[in-house]
N, C-alpha and C positions, 0 to 999 in steps of 0.2 A: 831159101835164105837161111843162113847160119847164124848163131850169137859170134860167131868172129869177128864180127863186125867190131869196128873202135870208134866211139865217137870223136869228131875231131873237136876239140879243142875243150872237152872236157873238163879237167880240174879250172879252167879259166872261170866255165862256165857254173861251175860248183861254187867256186869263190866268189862270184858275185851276186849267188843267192844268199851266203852269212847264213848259211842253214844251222839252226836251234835245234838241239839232239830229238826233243820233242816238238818240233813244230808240224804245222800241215802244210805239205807241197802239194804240186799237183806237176804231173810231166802228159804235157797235154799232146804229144806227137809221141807215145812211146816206143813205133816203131818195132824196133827187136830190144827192146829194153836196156841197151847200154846205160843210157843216162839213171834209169828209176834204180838200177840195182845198186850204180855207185852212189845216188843219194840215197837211196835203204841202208847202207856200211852204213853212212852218219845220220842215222836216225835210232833213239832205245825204244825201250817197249812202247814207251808213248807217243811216240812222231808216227805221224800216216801219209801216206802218200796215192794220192788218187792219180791213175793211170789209164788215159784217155788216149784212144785212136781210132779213126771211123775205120780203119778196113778190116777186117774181118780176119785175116788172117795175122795182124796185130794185135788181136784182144786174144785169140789162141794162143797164142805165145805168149802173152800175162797171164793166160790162166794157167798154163803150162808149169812157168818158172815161177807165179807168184801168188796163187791160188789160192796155196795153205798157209801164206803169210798174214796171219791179223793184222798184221800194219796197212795193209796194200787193200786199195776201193779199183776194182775196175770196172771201166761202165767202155760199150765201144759209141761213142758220140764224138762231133767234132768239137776242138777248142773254142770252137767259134759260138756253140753253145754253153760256154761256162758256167754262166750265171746262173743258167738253170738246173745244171747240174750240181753246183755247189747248194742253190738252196732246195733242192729235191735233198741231201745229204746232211742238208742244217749245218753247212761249211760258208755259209755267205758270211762274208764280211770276217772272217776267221782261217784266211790263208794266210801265211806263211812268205812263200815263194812259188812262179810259177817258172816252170822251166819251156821254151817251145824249140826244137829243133828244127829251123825252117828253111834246112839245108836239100838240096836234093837226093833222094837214097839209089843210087843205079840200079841195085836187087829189086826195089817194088816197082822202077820202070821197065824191066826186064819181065817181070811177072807180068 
């Protein structure tokens, strides 16, 4: 799998979180990261972004491209676990916006 990848429908999807420069998201399918990097550009030094994907070779690639980023929590668990991720982080009740891309990816059903 490559970052070539595009998320489809993107800015739709950005604009209907109303993302706050400083707020806390969370992109709970990151995938290859498309979605997390373009809500990273609209986040400042304050906004965080928690980066959630159970496969394994999707947390690689957030540690890869977002490791040395202080804004960026990665944990590899599924979405389906949030709640407990968020108050394992002392994030409960202090989200922002959740993003899920619940489209089908061809590259991870090929792998």
């Amino acid at each position: 799998m490559t970052e070539q990848h595009r998320p489809v429908l993107l800015e739709v999807a950005l604009e209907g979180l109303n993302i706050k420069a400083d707020g806390k998201y969370v992109d709970g399918t990151f995938g290859r990261g498309g979605h997390a990097a373009a809500l990273l550009a609209r986040l400042d030094d304050n906004g965080r972004l928690l980066a959630l994907d159970k496969d394994p070779w999707a947390m690689r690639e957030a540690e890869r491209r977002f490791g040395d980023d202080s804004r960026v929590v990665i944990r590899q668990a599924s979405f389906a676990n949030l709640k407990e991720t968020a108050r394992t982080l002392g994030w409960l009740g202090q989200v922002d916006g959740i993003l899920l891309d619940l489209g089908v990816s061809s590259p991870q059903l090929d792998d």
